[in-house]
N, C-alpha and C positions, 0 to 999 in steps of 0.2 A: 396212743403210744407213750410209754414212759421217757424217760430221759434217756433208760440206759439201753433201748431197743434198738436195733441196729437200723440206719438208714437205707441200706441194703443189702441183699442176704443173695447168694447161691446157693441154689441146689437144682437137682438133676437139669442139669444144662442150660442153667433158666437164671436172670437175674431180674430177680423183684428190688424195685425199686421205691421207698416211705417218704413219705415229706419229713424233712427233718425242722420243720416247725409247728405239723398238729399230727402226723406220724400217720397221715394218708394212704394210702397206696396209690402210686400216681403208673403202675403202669409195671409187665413184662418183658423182659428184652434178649433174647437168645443170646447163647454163648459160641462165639464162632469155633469150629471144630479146627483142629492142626490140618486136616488138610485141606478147609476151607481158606486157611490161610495161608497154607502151601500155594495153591490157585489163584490167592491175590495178589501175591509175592510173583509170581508168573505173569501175571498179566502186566505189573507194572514194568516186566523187564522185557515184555514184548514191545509198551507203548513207548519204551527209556530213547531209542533212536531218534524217531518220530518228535516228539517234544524237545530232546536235545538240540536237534538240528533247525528246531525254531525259531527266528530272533526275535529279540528280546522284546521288541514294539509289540510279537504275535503276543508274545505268555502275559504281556504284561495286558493286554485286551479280555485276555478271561480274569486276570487280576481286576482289572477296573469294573468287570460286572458283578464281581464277588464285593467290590468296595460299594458298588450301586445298591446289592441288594444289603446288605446291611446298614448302607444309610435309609433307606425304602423304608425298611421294617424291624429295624435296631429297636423299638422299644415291646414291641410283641417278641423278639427274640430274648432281651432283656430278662423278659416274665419268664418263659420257659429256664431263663440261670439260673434266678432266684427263685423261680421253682425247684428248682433240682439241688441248691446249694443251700439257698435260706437266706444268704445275703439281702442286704437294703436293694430295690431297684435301681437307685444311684450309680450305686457300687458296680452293679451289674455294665449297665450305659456306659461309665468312666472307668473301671478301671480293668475289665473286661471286651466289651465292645469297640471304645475311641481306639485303641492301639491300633485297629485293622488298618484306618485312613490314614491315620500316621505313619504307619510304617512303609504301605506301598505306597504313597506318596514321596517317603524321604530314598526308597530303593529306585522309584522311577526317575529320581534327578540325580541317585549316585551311580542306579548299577552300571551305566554306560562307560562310565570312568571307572571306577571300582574292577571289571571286566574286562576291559580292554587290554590286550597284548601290549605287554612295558619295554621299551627300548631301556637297556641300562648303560649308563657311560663308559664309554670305551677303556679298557685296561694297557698300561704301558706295554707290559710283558705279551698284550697280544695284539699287536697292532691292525692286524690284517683281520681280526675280529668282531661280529658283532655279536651284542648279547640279546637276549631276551627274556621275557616272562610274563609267560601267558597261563589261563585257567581252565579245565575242564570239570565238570560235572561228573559228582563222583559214581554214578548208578540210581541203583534204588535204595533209599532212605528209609530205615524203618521208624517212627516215634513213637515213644509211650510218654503218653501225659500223665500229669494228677490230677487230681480232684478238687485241690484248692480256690485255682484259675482256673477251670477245664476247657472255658475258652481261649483266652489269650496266650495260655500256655503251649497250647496243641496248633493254636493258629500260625502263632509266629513263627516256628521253628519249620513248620508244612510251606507256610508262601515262601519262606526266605529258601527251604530247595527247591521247590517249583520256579522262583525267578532264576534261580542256578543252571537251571537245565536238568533237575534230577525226576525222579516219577518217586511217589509216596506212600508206604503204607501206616496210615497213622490207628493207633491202637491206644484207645484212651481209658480213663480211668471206670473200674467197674459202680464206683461209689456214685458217681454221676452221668450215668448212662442218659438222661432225658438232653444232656448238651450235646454228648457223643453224635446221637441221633439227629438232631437238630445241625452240626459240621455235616453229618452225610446227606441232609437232607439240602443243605447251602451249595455242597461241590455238587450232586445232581441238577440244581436248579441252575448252577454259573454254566452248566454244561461241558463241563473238563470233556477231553477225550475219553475212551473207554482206557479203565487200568492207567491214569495218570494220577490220580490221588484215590486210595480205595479207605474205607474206617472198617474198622473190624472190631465190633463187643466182645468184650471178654473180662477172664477173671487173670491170677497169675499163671495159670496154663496158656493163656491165649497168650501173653507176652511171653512167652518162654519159645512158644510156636512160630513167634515173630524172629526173635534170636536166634535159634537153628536154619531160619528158612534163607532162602539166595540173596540176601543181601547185603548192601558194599558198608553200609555206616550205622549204625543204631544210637540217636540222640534219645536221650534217657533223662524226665526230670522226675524228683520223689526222693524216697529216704533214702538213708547211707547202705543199710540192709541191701533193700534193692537190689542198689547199685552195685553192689558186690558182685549179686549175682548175674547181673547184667555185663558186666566188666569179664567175669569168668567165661560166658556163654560168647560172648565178640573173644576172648584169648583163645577159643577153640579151632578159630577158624585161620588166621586169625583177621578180627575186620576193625576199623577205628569206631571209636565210642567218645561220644561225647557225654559228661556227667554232670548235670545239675542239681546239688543236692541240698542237705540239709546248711542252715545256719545259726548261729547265736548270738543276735549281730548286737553289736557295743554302740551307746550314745553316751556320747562323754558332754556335758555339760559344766562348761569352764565360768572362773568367778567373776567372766566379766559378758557374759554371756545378756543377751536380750531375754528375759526368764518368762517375760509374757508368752513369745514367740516359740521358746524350748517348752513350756509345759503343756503348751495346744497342740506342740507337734510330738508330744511324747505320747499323749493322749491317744493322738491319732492312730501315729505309728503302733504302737501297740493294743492299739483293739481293733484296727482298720480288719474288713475280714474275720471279724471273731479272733483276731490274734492268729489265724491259722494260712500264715505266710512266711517264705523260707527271711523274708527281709524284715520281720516285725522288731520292734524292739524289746530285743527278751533280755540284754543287760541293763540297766540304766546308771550310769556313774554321774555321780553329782560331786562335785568337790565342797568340802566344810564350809565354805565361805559362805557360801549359797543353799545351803542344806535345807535349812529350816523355810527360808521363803519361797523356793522354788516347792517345795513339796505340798505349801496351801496353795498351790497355785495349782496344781496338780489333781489335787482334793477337788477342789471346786468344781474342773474340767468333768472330773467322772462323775461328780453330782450331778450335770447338766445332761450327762447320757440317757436314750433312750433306745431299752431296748425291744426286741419286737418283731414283728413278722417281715415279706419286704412291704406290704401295703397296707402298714401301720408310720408309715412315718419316723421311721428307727432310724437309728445311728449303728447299730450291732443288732445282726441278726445271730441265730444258731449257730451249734456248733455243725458243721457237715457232714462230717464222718464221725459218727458213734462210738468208734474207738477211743478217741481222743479226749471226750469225757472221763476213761480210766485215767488216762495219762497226767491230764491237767489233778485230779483228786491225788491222785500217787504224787506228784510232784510237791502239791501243797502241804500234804499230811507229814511229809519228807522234812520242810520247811519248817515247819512246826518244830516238829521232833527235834530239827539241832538251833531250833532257838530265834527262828523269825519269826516276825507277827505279820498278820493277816489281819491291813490295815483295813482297806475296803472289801466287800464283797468276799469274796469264797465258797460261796456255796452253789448246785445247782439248782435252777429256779422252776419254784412247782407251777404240776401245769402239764399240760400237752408238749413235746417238743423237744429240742435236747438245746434250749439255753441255760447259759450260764452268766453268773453275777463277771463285771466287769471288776477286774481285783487286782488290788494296790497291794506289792508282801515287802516291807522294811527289813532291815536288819539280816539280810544276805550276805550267804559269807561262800565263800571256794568251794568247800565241802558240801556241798547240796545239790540236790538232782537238779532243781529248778535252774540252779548258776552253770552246772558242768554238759547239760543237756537237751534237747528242743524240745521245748514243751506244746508250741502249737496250739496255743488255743487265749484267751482274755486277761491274761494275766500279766502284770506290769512288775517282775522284780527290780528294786532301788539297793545299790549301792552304794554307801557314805567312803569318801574317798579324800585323801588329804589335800590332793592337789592336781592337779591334770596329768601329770611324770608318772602317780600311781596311777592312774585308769587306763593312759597307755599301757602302761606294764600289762595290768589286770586285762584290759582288752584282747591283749596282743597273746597273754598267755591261755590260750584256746584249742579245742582240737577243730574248732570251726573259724573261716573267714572269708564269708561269703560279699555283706555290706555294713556301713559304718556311720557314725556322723561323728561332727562337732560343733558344739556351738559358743561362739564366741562374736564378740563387738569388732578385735583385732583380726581383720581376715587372714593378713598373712600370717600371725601363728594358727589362725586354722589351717590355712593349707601346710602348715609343716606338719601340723598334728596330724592332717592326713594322710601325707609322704609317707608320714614313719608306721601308719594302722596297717597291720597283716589282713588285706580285703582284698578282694578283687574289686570292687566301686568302695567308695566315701564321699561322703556330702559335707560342707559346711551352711552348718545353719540351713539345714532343708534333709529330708529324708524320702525314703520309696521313690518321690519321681522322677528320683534320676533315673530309675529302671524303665522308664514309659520314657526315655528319651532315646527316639531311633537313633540316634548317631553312638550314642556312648555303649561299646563291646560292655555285655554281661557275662560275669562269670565269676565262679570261689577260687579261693585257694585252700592250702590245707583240705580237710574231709568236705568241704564245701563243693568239691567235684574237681574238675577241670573241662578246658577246651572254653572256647567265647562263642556268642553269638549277639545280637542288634549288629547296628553301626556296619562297615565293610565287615569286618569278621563274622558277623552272620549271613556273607555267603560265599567267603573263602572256607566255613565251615563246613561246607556239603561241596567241596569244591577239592580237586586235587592241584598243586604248584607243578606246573614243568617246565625246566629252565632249556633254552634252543637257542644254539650256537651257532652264528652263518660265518664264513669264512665264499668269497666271491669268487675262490679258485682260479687265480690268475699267477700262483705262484704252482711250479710242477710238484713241487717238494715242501717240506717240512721240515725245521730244525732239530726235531726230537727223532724222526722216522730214523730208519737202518741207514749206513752202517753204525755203530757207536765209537769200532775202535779207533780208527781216523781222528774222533770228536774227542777221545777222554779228557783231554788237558779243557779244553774250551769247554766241556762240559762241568767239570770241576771248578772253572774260575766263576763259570753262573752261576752254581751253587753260594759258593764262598761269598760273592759278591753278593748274591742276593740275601743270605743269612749276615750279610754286616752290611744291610741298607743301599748297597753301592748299588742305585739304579743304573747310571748312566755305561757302569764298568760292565755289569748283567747286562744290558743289551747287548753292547760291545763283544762280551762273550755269544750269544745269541745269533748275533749277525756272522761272527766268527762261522757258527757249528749250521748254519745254513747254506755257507758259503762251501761247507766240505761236501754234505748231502748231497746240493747240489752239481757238486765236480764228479762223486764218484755217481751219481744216476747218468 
């Protein structure tokens, strides 16, 4: 298979599936039908009671078999990612697989607290009050993953409503159908109940089938595009949507930075993946002080690359999705045209497969697709910048802000640099693994999406707030109930009182207007 050959193709109801490292054929996969997926959507709002009403020790016991059997056989599962994606098996292992133990690990010491019905401190103005706030589970859960993580993507957002109380239908990406298969083949083996988490193949019809069909929430990761029309399809009904999408995320590199440390992790960060992650680093801001050193430092990093199949020993494997070869060439040739150079690499590499050269482009400016756009794929754009005040700017002025870094010696102006990045997460001196840390909420701002999820908010996300009010009823009456005419004066001085701060005068009024209620009941 050439580079530019699709890693996976639909037609007549079928999705063929290519290795996107020697352009294989690894295999057919049916496209679930709209009313096959009507029937899924059914089943899981038959099973929704049942597993709600289960506490949380039960769900978390089919959780702990699903954490058993991926520790069991995580590295035979491993193969089958990197079969399907192309990624290093590493990759596969850490940054795909480890998240599972992590995660329901850090849900089964939060969610009990996390979950648990909130007593809130008593209000002057209601004495005789108590408050509360407690959670329910919001239904059934629809997901559509991508293809980039198609594990870890689809996994986390599935356990964190399953430990909620919700039932799942997850609908994963058609480009890597051999992982999809392999989650349906993981929830048969943990033994879910029937219709507790169902996977359904498909193409964008299948996701669309998903979106019409009886459900309360649609978590949605992938492009902007998309999510549009995901966004539209949840306004129809209408139902909440959570949106994980694209970014273009900024690492600002300050003059007093550790540059050993920033040029290993720029490296990283920008080619981890083949470069095709919403957190990769696709700006890089270097300030002038440090321009010239950091960037042989940088050099040298990509020299040491290797790239390759997963059981070649690589550091970058393939690109995954075949599309993204146009994208990454358009971007570059783009680059060219208004006058960057194409320091390393740029080319893609002959051969079986759809890799590509890992590539270093100088001399970026605003106007460029590469700078304004996700490009998703091995390419390292640098930005010479005067000072950290401009890379702020330049960061901050984006139609994406999803994650960020900084790096510096001085931690606290990192953390102010941070404050001030338009992200939903930022790191100092460290990038990506903030996103692999269950406790810290993920999510963009700006076209980066909205809504969180890790940490407690990944499962106040599938999770509805209701706030419950007790009152012990040992009082006949009410200050506010009928009559009012009796009350107007003493109703009026609570107002006043209370719009000019007088608590004690507002009670005083209060006691007043209950003292009337009282007489005439």
């Amino acid at each position: 298979m050439s580079a530019q050959a699709a890693s996976a193709e639909v037609s007549a109801g079928v999705i063929e599936k290519f290795s996107p490292v020697d352009g294989a054929h690894l295999g057919n996969f049916p496209i679930t039908s709209a009313g096959d997926v009507t029937r899924a959507v059914a089943a899981a709002r038959e099973a929704f009671p049942a597993w709600r009403d289960l506490t949380l020790d039960q769900r978390f016991a089919y959780l702990d078999r699903l954490r058993d059997l991926v520790s069991a056989e995580g590295e035979s599962f491993a193969k089958i990612i990197s079969d399907d994606t192309g990624k290093p098996l590493l990759d596969s292992l850490l940054t795909e697989l480890m998240a599972i133990p992590l995660f329901i690990d850090y849900y089964k010491k939060e969610a009990p607290k996390a979950l648990k019905r909130k007593k809130l401190s008593r209000q002057l103005f209601f004495p005789t009050k108590t408050s509360y706030v407690e959670y329910a589970p919001m239904g059934v859960i629809g997901v559509i993953s991508p293809w980039n993580f198609p594990f870890q993507l689809s996994m986390i957002p599935v356990l964190s409503a399953l430990v909620a109380g919700n039932t799942v239908v997850l609908k994963p990406s058609e480009v890597t159908p051999l992982t999809g298969e392999l989650m349906r083949e993981i929830f048969k083996r943990v033994g879910f109940p029937e219709g507790v988490v169902s996977v359904v193949h498909g193409d964008g019809s299948t996701g669309a089938a998903l979106c019409k069909a009886d459900i309360d929430k649609i978590f949605f990761t992938g492009s902007v595009a998309t999510g549009r029309k995901v966004m539209a399809a949840a306004a129809e009904k209408p139902i909440p949507v959570e949106l994980e999408l694209g970014g273009k995320d900024a690492m600002i590199v300050c003059h007093d930075a550790n540059l050993e440390r920033a040029a290993r992790a720029a490296v990283w960060g920008g080619f981890l993946n083949c470069g095709q992650m919403c957190i990769s680093v696709e700006r890089l801001f270097v300030v002038e002080a440090v321009y010239d050193e950091f960037l042989a430092l940088v050099r040298t990093e990509i020299e040491r690359m290797r790239v390759g199949g997963p059981d070649e020993g690589s550091d970058m494997g393939p690109l995954t999705f075949s599309a993204q070869m146009g994208t990454v060439v358009r971007h570059l040739n783009d680059a060219r045209e208004r006058g960057a150079t194409i320091a390393m690499g740029g080319r893609p590499i002959e051969g079986p497969g759809q890799f590509f050269e890992p590539t270093l482009v100088l001399d970026v400016t605003e106007d460029m697709e590469i700078y304004r756009e996700e490009t998703f794929g091995p390419v390292l754009p640098v930005i010479r910048v005067a000072d950290e005040e401009e890379a702020l700017r330049m960061a901050n002025d984006h139609q994406y802000g999803l994650t960020g870094s900084v790096w510096t010696r001085d931690v606290s102006r990192g953390l102010e640099l941070a404050s001030r990045m338009e992200s939903g997460q930022c790191s100092v001196n460290d990038l990506v693994q903030s996103v692999g840390n269950p406790a810290l909420p993920f999510g963009g701002v700006k076209r980066s999406g909205f809504g969180r999820y890790h940490g407690p908010e990944g499962l106040y996300a599938f999770m509805n707030q209701k706030a419950i009010m007790v009152d012990r009823g040992l009082l006949d009456v009410e200050p506010f109930w009928y009559p009012y005419a009796p009350k107007y004066e003493a109703m009026l001085g609570t107002f006043r009182n209370l719009m000019g701060g007088k608590m004690v005068g507002a009670l005083t009024n209060f006691y007043d207007m209950h003292k009337i209620t009282k007489r005439r009941g």
